[in-house]
C-alpha positions as CSV (number, residue, x, y, z in Angstrom):
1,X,24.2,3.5,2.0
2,X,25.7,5.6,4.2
3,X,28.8,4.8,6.5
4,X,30.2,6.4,9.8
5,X,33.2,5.3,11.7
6,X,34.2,5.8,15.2
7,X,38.2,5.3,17.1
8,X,38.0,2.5,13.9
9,X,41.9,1.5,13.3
10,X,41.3,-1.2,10.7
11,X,39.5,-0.7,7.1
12,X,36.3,-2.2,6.4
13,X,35.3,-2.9,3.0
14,X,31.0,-4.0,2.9
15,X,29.8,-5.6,-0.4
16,X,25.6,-5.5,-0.2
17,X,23.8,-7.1,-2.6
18,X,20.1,-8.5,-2.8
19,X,19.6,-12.0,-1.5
20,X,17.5,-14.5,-3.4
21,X,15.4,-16.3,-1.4
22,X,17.6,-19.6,-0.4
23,X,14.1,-21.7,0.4
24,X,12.4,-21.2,-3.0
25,X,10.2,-24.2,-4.1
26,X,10.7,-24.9,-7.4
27,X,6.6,-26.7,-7.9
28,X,5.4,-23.6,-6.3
29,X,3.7,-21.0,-8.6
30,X,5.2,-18.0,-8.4
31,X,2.5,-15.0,-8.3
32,X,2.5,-12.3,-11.0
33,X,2.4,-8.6,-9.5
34,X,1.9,-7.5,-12.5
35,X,-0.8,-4.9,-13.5
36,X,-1.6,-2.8,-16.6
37,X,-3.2,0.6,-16.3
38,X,-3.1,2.0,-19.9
39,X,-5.9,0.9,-22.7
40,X,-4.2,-0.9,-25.3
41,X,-5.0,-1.1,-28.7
42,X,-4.3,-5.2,-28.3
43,X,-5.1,-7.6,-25.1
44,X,-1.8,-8.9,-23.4
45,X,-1.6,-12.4,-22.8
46,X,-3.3,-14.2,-19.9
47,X,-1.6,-14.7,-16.5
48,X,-0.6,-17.7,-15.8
49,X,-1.7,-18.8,-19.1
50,X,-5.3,-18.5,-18.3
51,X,-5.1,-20.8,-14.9
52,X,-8.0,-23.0,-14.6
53,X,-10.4,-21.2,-17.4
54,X,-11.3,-23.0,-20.2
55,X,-11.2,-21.7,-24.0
56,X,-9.4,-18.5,-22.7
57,X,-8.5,-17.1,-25.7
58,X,-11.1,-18.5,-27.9
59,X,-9.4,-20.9,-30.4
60,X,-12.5,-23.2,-29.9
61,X,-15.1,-20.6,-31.2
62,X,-17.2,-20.5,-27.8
63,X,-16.9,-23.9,-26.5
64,X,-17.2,-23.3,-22.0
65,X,-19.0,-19.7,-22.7
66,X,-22.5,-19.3,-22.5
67,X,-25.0,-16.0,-22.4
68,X,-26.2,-15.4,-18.5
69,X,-29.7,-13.6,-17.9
70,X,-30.6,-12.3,-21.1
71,X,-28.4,-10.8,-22.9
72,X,-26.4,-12.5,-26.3
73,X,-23.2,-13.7,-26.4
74,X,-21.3,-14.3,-30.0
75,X,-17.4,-14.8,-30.9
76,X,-15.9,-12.0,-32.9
77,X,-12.5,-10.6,-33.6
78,X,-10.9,-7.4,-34.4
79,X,-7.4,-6.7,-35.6
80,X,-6.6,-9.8,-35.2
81,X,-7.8,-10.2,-31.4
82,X,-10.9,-12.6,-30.5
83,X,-13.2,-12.0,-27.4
84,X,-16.5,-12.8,-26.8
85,X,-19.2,-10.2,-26.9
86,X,-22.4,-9.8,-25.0
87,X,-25.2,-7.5,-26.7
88,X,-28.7,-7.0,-26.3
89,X,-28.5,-6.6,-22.9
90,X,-31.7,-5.5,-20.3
91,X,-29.9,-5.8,-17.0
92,X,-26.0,-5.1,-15.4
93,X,-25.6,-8.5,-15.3
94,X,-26.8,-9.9,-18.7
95,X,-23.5,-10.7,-20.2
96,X,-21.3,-14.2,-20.8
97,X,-20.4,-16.6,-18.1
98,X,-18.5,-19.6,-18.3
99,X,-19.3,-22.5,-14.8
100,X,-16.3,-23.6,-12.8
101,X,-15.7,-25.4,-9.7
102,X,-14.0,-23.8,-6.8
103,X,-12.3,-25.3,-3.8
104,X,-13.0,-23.6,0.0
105,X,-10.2,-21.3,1.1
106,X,-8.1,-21.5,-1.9
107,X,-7.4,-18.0,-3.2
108,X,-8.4,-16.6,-6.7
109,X,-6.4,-14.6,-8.6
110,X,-8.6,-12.9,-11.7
111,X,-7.7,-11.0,-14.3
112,X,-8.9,-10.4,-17.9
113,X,-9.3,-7.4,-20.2
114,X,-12.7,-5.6,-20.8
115,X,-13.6,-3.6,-23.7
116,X,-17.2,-1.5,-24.5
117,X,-18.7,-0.5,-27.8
118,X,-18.7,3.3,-27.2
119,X,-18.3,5.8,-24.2
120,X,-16.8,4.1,-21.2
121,X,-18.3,2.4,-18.0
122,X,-17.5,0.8,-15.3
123,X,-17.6,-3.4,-15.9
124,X,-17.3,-5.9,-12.8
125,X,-16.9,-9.1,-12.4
126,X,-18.8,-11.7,-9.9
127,X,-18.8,-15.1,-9.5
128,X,-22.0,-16.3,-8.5
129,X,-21.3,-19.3,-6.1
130,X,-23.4,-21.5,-3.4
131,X,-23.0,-19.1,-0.6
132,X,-23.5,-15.9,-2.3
133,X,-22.0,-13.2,-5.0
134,X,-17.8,-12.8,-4.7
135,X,-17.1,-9.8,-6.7
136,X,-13.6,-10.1,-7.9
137,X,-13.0,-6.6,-9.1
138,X,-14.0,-3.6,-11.5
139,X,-12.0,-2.0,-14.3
140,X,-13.8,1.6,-15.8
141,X,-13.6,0.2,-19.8
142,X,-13.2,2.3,-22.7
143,X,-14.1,1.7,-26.4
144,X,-11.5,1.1,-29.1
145,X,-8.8,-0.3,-27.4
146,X,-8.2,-2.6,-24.0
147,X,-8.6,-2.6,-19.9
148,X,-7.3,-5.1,-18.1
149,X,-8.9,-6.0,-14.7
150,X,-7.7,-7.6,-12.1
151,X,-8.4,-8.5,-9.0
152,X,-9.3,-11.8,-6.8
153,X,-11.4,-13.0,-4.0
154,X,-10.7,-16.2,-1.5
155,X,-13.8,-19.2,-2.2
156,X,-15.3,-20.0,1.2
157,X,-17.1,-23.6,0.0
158,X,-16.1,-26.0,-2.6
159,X,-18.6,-26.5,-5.2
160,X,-19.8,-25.1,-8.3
161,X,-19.7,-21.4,-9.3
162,X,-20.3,-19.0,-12.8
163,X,-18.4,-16.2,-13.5
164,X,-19.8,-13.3,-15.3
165,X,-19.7,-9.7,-15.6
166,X,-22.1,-6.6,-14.5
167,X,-22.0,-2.9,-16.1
168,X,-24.7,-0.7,-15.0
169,X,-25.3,1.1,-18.4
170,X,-27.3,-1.5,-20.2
171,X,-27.0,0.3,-23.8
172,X,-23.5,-0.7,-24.3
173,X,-21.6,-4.4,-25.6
174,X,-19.8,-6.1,-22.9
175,X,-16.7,-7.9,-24.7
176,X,-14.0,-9.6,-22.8
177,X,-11.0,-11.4,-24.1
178,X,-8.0,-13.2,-22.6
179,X,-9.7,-14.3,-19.3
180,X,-7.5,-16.1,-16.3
181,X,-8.4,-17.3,-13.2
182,X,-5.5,-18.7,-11.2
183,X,-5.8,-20.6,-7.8
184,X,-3.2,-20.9,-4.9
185,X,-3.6,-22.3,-1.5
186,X,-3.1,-20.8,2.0
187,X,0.1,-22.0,1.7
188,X,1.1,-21.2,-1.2
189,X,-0.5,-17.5,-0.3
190,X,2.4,-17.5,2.7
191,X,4.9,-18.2,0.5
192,X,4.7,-15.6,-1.4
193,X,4.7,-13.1,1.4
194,X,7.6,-15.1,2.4
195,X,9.8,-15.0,-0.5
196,X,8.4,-11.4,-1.3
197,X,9.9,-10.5,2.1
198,X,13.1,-12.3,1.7
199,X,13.9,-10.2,-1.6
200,X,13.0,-6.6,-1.2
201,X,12.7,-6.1,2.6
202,X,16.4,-8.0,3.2
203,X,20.2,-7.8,1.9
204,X,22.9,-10.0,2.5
205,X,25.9,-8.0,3.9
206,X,29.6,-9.2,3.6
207,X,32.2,-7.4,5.8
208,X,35.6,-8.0,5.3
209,X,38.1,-6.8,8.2
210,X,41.7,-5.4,7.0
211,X,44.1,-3.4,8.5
212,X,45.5,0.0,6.9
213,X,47.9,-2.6,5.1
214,X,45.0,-4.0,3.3
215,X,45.9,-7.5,5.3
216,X,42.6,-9.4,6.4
217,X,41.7,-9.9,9.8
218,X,40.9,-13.2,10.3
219,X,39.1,-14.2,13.7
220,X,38.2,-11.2,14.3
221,X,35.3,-10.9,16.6
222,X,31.6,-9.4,15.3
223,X,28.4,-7.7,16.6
224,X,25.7,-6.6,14.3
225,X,23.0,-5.1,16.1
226,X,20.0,-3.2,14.3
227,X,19.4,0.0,15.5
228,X,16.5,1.0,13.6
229,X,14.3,-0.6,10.5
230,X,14.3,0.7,7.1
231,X,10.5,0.1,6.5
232,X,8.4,2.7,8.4
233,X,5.6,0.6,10.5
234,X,3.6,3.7,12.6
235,X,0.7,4.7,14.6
236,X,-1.6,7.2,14.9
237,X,-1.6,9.6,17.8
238,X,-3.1,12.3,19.3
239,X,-3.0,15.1,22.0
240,X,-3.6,12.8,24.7
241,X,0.2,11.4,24.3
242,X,1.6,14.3,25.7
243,X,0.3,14.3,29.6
244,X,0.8,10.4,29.4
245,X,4.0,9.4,30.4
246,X,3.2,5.4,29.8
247,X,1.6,5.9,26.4
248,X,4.6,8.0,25.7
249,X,7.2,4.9,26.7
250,X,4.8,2.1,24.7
251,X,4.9,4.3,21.6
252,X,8.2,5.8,21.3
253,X,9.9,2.3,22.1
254,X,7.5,0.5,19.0
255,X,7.4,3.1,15.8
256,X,9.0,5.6,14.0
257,X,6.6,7.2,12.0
258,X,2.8,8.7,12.8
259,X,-0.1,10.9,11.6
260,X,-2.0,13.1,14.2
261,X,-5.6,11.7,14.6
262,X,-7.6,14.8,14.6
263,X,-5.2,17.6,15.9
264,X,-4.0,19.1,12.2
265,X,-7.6,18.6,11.3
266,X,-8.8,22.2,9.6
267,X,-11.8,22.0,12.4
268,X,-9.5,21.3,14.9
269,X,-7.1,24.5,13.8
270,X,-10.0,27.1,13.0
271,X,-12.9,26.6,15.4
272,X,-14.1,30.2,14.1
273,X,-12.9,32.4,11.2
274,X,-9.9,34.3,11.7
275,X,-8.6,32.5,14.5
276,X,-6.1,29.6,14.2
277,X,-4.8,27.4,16.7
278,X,-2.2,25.1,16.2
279,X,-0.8,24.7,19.7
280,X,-1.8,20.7,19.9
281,X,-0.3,20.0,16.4
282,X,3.0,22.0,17.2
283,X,2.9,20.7,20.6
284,X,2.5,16.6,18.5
285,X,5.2,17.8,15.8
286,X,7.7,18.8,18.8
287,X,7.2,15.3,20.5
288,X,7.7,13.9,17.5
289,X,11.0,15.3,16.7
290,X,12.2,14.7,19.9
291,X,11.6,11.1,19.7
292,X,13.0,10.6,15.7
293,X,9.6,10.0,14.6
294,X,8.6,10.9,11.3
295,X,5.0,12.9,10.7
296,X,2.9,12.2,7.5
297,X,0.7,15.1,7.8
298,X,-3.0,14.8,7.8
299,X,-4.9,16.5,6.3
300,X,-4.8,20.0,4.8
301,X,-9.2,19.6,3.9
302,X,-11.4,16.9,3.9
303,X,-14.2,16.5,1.2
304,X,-16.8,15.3,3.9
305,X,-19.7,17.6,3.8
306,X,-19.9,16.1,7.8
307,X,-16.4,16.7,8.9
308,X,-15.7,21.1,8.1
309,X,-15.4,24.0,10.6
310,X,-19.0,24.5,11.3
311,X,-18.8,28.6,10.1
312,X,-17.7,27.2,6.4
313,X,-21.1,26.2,5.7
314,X,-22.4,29.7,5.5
315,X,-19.6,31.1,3.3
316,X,-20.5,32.2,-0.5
317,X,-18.8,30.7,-3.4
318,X,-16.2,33.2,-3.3
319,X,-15.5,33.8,0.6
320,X,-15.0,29.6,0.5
321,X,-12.1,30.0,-2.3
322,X,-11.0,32.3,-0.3
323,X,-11.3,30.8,2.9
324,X,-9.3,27.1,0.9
325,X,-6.7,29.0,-0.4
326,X,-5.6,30.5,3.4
327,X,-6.3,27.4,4.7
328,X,-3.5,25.5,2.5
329,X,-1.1,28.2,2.9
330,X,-1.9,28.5,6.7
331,X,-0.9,24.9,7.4
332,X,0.9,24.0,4.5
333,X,3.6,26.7,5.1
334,X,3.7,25.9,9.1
335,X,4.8,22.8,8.5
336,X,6.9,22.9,5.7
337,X,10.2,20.7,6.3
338,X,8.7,19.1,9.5
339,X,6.5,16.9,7.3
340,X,7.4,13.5,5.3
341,X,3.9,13.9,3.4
342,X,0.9,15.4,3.0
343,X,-2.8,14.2,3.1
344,X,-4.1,16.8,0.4
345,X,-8.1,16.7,0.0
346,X,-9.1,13.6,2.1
347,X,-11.6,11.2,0.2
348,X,-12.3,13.0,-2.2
349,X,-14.0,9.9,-4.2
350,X,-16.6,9.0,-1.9
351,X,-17.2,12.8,-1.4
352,X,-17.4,16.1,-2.9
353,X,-17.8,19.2,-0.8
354,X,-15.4,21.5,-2.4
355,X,-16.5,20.2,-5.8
356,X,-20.0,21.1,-4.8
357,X,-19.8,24.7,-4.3
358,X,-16.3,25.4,-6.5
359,X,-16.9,23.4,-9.0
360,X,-15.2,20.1,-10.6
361,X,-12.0,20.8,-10.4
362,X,-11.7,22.4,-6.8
363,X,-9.8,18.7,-5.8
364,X,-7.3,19.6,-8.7
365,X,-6.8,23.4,-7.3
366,X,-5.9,22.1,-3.6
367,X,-3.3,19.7,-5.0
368,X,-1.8,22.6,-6.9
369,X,-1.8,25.2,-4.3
370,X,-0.6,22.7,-2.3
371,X,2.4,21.9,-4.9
372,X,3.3,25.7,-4.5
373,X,3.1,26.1,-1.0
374,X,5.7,22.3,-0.5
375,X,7.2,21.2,-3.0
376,X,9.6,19.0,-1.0
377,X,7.2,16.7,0.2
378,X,4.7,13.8,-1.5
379,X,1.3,15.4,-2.1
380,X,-1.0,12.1,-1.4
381,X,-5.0,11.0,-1.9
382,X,-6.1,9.3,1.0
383,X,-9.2,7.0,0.1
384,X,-11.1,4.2,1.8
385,X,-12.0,0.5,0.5
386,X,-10.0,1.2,-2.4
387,X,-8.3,-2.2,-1.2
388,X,-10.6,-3.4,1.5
389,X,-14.5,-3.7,-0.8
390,X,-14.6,-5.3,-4.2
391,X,-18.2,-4.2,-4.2
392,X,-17.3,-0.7,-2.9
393,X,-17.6,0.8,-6.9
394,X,-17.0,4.6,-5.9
395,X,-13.0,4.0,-4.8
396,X,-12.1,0.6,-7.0
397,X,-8.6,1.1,-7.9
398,X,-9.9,2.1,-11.4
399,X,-11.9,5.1,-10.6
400,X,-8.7,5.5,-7.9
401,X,-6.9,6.2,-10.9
402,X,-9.1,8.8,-12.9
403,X,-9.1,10.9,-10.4
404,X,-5.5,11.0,-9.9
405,X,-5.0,11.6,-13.3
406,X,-7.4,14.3,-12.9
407,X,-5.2,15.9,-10.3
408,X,-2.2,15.5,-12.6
409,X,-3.7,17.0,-15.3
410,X,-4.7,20.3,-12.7
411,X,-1.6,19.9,-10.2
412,X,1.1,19.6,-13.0
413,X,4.7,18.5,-11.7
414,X,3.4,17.8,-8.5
415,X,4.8,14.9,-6.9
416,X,1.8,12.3,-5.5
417,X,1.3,9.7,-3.9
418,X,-1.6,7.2,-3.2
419,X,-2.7,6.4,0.6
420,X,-5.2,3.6,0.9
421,X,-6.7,3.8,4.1
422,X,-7.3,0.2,4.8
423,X,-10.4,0.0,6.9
424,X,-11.1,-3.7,6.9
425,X,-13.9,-5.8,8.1
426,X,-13.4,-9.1,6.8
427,X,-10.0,-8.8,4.8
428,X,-10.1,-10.3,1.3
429,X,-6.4,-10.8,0.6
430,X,-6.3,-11.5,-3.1
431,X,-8.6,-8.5,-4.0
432,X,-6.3,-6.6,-1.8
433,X,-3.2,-7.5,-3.5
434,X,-4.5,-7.4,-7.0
435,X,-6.0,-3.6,-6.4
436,X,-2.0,-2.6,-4.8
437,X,-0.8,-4.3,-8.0
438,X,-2.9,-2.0,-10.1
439,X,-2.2,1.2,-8.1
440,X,1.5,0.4,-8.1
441,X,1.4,0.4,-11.7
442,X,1.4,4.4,-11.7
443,X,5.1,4.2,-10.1
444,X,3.4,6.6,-7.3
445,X,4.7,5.5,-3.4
446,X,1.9,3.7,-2.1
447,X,1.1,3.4,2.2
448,X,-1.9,2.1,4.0
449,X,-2.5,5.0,5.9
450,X,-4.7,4.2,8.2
451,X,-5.2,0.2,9.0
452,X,-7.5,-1.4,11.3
453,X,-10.0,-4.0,11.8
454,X,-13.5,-3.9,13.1
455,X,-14.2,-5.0,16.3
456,X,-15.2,-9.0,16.5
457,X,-13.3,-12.1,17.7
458,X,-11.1,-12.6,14.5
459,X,-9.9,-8.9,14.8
460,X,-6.0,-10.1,15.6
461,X,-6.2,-12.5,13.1
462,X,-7.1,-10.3,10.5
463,X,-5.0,-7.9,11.6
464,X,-2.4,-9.9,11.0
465,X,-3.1,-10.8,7.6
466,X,-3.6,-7.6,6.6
467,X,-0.3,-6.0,7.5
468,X,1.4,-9.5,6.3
469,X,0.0,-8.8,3.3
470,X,0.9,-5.1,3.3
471,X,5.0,-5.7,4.1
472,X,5.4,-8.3,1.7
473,X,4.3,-6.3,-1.5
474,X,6.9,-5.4,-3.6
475,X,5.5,-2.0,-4.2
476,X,4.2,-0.5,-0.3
477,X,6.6,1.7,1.0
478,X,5.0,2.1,4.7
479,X,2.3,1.6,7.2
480,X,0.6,3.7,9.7
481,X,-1.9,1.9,11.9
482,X,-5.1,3.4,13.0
483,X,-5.6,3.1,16.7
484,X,-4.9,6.3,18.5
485,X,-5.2,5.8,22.3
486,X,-8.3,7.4,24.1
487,X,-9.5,6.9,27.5
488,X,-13.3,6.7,26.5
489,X,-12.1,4.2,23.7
490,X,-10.4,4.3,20.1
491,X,-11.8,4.7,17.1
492,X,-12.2,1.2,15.8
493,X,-9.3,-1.0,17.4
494,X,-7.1,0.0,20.3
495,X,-3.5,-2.1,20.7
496,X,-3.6,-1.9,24.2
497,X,-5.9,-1.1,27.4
498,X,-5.8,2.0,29.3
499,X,-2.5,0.6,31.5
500,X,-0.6,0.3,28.3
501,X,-0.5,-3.5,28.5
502,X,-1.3,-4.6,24.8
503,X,-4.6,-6.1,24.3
504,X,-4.5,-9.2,21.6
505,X,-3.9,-6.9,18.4
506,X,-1.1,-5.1,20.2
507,X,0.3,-8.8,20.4
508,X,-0.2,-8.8,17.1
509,X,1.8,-6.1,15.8
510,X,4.7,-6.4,18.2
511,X,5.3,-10.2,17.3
512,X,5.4,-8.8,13.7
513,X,7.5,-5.7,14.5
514,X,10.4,-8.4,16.4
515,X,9.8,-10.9,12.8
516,X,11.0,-7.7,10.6
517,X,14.2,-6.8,12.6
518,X,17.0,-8.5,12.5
519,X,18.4,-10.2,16.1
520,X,21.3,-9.3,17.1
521,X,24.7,-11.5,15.9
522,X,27.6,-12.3,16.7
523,X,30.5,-14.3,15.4
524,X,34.1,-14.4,14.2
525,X,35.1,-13.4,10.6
526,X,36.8,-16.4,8.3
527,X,40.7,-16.9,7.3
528,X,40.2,-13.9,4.5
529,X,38.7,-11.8,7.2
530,X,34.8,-11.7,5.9
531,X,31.8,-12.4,8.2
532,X,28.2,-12.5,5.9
533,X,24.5,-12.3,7.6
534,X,21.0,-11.6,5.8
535,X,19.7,-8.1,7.7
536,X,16.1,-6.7,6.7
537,X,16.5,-3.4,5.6
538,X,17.7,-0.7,8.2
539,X,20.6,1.2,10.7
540,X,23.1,-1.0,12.1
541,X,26.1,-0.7,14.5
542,X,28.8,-3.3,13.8
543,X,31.5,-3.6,16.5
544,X,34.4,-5.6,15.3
545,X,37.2,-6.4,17.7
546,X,40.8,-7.7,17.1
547,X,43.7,-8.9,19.3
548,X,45.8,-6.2,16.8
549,X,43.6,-3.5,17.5
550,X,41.2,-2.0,19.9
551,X,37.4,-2.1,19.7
552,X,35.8,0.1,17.1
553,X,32.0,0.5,15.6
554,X,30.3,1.6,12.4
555,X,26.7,2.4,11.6
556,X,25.2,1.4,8.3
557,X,22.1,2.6,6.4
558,X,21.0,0.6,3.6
559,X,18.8,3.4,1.9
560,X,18.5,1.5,-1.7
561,X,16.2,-1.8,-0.7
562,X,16.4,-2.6,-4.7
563,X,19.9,-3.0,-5.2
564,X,20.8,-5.8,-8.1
565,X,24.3,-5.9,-8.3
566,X,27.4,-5.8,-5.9
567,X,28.0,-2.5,-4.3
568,X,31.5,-2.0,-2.9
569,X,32.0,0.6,0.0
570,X,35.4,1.5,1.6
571,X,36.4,2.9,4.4
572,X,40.3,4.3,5.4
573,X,40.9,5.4,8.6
């Protein structure tokens, strides 16, 4: 926290401290963010002590389990842990089940821990219901020791269902053990966004008023206005902002932090070799600064085979290395200390160009020239349905994580990050949360970098969700919507028509934008000269005004939004 004082003539003395959430419902399940990403030699417990699965752990032999398609199932244990096994299997989804009964929109939370009998592949699990397949999730599993997946999916009917589990590579065992599946309500769902908000997006702030005596002030009277919010909610933009007077006004007056659509682009820098032109991305970056809006940068390359200068395709092996290495210097060092982040080599799970001709670790190369070219900035992946597809196998949260470990075993002391792009169509909100849960497990800063919604006439309404969901995880530390204005149209979702007047997911994200800042308030402080409010995270001028004094402000910047204990500021003037 940081304090300033102007013509002040008393002493102010601010004690912030987190606030528990004052409307908790004690019959209301609380939901576990909890996640492991390591392979343990032993299973952890089930969550929510296995939820509504039956013979979780086994201690009934395999009473509720049976085999599904072909395969075998039979109980075993090792070192003292049981699971059940599947073996002799012919197709990905010859493995154990166990039949359930699910109720409509009610959403699942699933998790359970996977192990293989050599090598390691990727293992899913599906729930084969009356309208179709819901695949919960995907762990990669390893032999010897212990994944845990988790993930989730909302039930759409009520009726019977069977869970089992898919790995392509048919040679190898399947064996699960301590298996949960935990259900919550839409309302329940809210709540925890609720109370999720309520403890790390707010403090409670308690000003006492004293004069240079150290007397209180009692009845003194208070203003607390928010200036700015601590959790960065942005927008993309691009080079049409800067001839648009009324697309400047709507943005500047809604976020405070952006990434450049196209303009930073390395085809939109390079059109031919040789010659660089940056004059849109300095000509963003200066608008920018002017305004107090922060930059992620995006992105130095892009692993799209579709989406390169058109002249890189010709280049030999060597004059591409070449060609990468100028390129990250180029832009990398032109925008060193103008930046809050990088976009490094952008999807680089779904694609591989730069692995293609440089080999496999061309991704881990980038990351490290880029750690020696700006070292004072996050170096981030930036990766699509890793959150938004269960079925999407190529980016689940687990192969999310090789790859980063990949880059930190190339880019070594590099600091990362992980940017989930968050392309939705139909948002699946406990798959979405269980997959942040896993990637927040790494202790990496995590954004949605680029969030919208396909086009269709639940488009708010998912909207909505999906950034609900996003500010009320514990472990998301920003948001950047994708939605660019154009003329001819955005890219998937606009927030306003071509007057500026917000269309219904503009609505959408300024109703949210007024819920996460604090109104202004006013009031008188008490006999021992202290006046208490719950504020959401940000910069705040206080007036406080005294018949024994004159009028005098202070600005406040609650930078820690995971304090625990009473922290005492004073201030002498």
């Amino acid at each position: 926290m940081e304090i300033s004082v102007e013509n002040s003539l008393v002493i102010v003395l601010l004690i912030l401290y987190t606030l528990l959430f004052s409307g908790f419902d004690a019959n209301a399940l609380p939901y576990d963010y909890t996640a492991s990403i390591e392979c343990l030699k032993s299973p952890l417990k089930p969550l929510y002590g296995g939820g509504i699965i039956v013979n979780l752990v086994f201690d009934t032999g395999s009473e509720g389990w049976e085999a599904y398609g072909e395969a075998k199932i039979e109980l075993r244990e090792l070192v003292g842990n049981k699971f059940i096994a599947a073996h002799a299997r012919n197709q990905p989804s010859d493995s154990m089940s166990q039949k359930l009964n699910l109720q409509q929109d009610t959403l699942y939370s699933f998790s359970a821990w996977i192990q293989v009998s050599e090598g390691n592949e990727s293992v899913a699990a599906v729930f084969k219901t009356a309208t179709g397949f819901k695949h919960a999730g995907a762990v990669v599993a390893e032999s010897k020791c212990w994944s845990m997946l988790k993930g989730g999916f909302t039930s759409d009917s009520t009726g019977p269902a069977e869970l089992y589990f898919e790995s392509k590579n048919t040679s190898v065992e399947i064996w699960v053990a301590c298996i949960s599946l935990q259900p919550f309500t839409q309302e329940e769902w809210t709540f925890h966004q609720d109370q999720s908000i309520e403890k790390i997006r707010k403090s409670n702030v308690r000003i006492q008023a004293v004069d240079k005596q150290n007397n209180p002030l009692p009845n003194a009277t208070i203003s607390i206005q928010q200036k700015r919010p601590g959790f960065p909610i942005g927008c993309a933009i691009n080079k049409n902002i800067l001839s648009n007077t009324a697309y400047q006004n709507w943005f500047t007056s809604r976020f405070m932090v952006t990434t450049f659509e196209d303009e930073m682009k390395w085809y939109s820098t390079e059109g031919s070799p040789g010659h660089e032109d940056y004059s849109s991305a300095d000509a963003l970056v200066g608008f920018a600064k002017r305004h107090n809006i922060a930059v992620r940068g995006h992105n130095v390359v892009w692993n799209d085979p579709k989406y390169q200068p058109g002249w890189l395709y010709s280049l030999s092996r060597t004059d591409l290395s070449n060609a990468v290495v100028r390129r990250v210097k180029s832009v990398m060092s032109r925008y060193k200390g103008q930046l809050i982040a990088w976009d490094v080599v952008n999807e680089n799970l779904h694609f591989s160009f730069f692995e293609s001709r440089l080999g496999n670790q061309a991704s881990g190369d980038i990351y490290r020239l880029a750690h020696v070219f700006d070292r004072s900035v996050p170096l981030f992946l930036n990766e699509y349905n890793t959150i938004e597809d269960s079925r999407d196998g190529a980016a689940a949260p687990a192969k999310y994580l090789q790859k980063l470990r990949q880059i930190q075993g190339w880019a070594r002391n590099a600091r990362l990050g992980i940017g989930v792009e968050s392309h939705f169509n139909t948002p699946n909100l406990a798959y979405m949360r269980a997959a942040i849960d896993t990637l927040a497990a790494t202790g990496l800063p995590i954004w949605l970098t680029e969030v919208d919604v396909q086009s269709g006439p639940n488009q708010a309404r998912y909207l909505e969700q999906i950034l609900m969901e996003a500010h009320s995880h514990p472990k998301v530390e920003g948001i950047v919507i994708w939605a660019a204005w154009r003329p001819q149209g955005c890219y998937r979702m606009c927030l306003t028509d071509n007057n500026f007047r917000n269309s219904a997911t503009g609505n959408v994200v300024d109703n949210l934008l007024r819920q996460w800042r604090s109104e202004a308030l006013f009031g008188s402080t008490d006999s021992e000269g202290f006046f208490e409010a719950s504020l959401f995270h940000g910069d705040y001028e206080v007036n406080i005004t005294h018949p024994s004094s004159s009028p005098h402000s202070f600005v406040v910047f609650p930078i820690n939004a995971s304090l625990q204990s009473p922290v005492t500021f004073q201030v002498t003037v």
